[in-house]
C-alpha positions as CSV (number, residue, x, y, z in Angstrom):
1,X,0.0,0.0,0.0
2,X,1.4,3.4,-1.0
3,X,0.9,7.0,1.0
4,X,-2.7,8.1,1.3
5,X,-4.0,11.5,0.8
6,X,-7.8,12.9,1.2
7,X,-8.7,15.9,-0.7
8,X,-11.9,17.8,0.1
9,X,-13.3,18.4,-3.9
10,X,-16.3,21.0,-4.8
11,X,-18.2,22.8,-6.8
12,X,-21.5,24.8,-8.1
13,X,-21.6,22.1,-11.4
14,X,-20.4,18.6,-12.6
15,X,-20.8,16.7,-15.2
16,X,-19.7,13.3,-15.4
17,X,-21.1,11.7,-18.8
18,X,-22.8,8.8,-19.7
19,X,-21.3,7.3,-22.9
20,X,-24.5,5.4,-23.4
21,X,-26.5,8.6,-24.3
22,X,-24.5,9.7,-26.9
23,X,-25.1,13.4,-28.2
24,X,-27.4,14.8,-24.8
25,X,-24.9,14.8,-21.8
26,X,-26.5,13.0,-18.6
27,X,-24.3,12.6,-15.4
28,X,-24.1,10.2,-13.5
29,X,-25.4,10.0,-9.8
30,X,-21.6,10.7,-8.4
31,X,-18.0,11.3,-9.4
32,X,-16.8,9.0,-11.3
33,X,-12.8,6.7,-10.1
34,X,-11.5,8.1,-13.4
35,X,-12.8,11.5,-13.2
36,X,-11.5,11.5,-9.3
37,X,-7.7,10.2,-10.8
38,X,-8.3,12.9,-13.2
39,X,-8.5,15.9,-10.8
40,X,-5.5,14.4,-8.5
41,X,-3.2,14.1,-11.4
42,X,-4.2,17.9,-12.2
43,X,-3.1,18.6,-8.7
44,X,0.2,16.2,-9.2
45,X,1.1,14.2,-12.0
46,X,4.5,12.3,-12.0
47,X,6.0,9.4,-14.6
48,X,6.9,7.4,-11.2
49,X,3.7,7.2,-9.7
50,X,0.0,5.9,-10.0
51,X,-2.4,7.1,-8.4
52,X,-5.5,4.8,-7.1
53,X,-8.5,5.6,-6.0
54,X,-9.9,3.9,-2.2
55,X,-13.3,5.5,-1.5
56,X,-15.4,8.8,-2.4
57,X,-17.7,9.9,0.3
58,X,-20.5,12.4,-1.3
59,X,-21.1,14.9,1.1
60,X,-23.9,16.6,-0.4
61,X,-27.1,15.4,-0.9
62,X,-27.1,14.3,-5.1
63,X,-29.3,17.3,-7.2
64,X,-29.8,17.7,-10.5
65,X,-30.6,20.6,-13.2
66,X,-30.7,20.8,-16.6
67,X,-29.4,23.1,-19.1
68,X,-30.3,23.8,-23.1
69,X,-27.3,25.3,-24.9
70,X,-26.3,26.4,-28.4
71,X,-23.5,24.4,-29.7
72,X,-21.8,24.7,-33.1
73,X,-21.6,21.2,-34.7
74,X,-18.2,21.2,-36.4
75,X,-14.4,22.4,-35.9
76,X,-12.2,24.0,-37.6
77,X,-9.2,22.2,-38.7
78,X,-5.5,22.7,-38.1
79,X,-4.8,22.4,-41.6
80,X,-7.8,25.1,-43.0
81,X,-6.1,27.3,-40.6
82,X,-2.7,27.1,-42.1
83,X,-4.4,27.6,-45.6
84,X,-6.2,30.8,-44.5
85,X,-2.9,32.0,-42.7
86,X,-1.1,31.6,-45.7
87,X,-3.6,33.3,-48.2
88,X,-4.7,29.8,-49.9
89,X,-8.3,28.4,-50.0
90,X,-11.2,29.6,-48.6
91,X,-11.6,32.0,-46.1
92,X,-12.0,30.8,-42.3
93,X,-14.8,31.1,-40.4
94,X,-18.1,28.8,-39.5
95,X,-21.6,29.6,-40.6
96,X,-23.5,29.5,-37.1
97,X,-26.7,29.3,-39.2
98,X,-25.8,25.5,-40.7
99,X,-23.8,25.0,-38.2
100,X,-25.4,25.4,-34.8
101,X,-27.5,22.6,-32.8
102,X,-29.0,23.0,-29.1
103,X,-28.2,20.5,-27.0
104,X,-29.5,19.4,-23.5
105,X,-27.4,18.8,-20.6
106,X,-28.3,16.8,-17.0
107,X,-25.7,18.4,-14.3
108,X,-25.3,17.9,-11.0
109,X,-25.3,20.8,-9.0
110,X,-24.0,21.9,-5.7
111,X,-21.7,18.8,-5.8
112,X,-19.1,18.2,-2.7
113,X,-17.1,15.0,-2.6
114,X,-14.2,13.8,-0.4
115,X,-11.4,11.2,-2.1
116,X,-9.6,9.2,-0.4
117,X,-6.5,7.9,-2.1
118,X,-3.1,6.8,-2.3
119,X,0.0,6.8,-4.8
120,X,2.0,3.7,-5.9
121,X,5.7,4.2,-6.8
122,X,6.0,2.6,-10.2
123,X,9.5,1.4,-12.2
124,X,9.6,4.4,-14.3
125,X,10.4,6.0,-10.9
126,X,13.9,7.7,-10.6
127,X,16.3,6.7,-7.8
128,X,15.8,10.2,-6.4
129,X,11.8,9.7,-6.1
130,X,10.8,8.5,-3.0
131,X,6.8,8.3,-1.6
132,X,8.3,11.5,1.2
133,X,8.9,13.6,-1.4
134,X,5.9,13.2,-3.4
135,X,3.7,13.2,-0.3
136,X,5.6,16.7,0.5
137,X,5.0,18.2,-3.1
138,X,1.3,16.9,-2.8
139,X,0.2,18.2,0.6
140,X,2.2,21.4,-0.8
141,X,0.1,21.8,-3.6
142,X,-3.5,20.7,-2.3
143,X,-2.8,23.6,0.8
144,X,-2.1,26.1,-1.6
145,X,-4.5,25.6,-4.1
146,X,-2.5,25.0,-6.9
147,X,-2.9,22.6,-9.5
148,X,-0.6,21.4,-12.5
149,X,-3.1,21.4,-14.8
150,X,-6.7,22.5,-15.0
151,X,-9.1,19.7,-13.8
């Protein structure tokens, strides 16, 4: 067993998708392991460690709300943006008229979840990584607010 960490995670909205309702975004009931990984590698993310997920407590009672939102069907490609920086092809924009769909969305709101996890030390660790050091960069990081990346 590696060195435990909980982290107290909240918000107004959450959205954790269903992949079986394809196009209209429903969340599921709570956080999801994956999506609780995903916000404690934003917080710390090394090549010689894993983290695993032990337990999520939900402290707020599960609500939901929907929302109805415009969303433009189609992207703009790397390589149309090139063309149109360089003065070749078409000029680069999207037609909101062709282009637009609504879409509804289920959210949870007022979420508040606490996860309780630990790190493993894995072989791509270095022989100056140690589970003191992370732990230390960690509790570092969560006390501050900071994050490596975005969640």
């Amino acid at each position: 067993m590696g060195v435990g960490v909980k982290v107290n995670v909240w918000g107004d909205y959450a959205l954790f998708t269903r992949p079986e309702l394809k196009t209209e975004r429903y969340s599921y009931d709570i956080i999801t392991p994956s999506a609780a990984r995903g916000i404690l590698e934003a917080i710390y993310w090394h090549p010689g460690m894993r983290w695993i997920i032990d337990k999520i407590y939900v402290k707020n009672p599960i609500q939901f709300t929907s929302v109805r939102r415009n969303e433009v069907i189609s992207k703009i490609s790397k390589n149309k943006m090139l063309d149109a920086y360089n003065g070749v092809g078409k000029s680069l924009y999207i037609c909101t008229k062709e282009e637009i769909v609504q879409r509804a969305s289920v959210l949870l709101c007022n979420v508040s979840y606490v996860i309780e996890a630990h790190f493993e030390i894995t072989p791509k660790a270095k022989d100056s990584d140690n589970p003191g050091k992370f732990k230390d960069i960690i509790m570092r990081r969560l006390r501050r607010g900071e994050c490596y990346s975005m969640p």
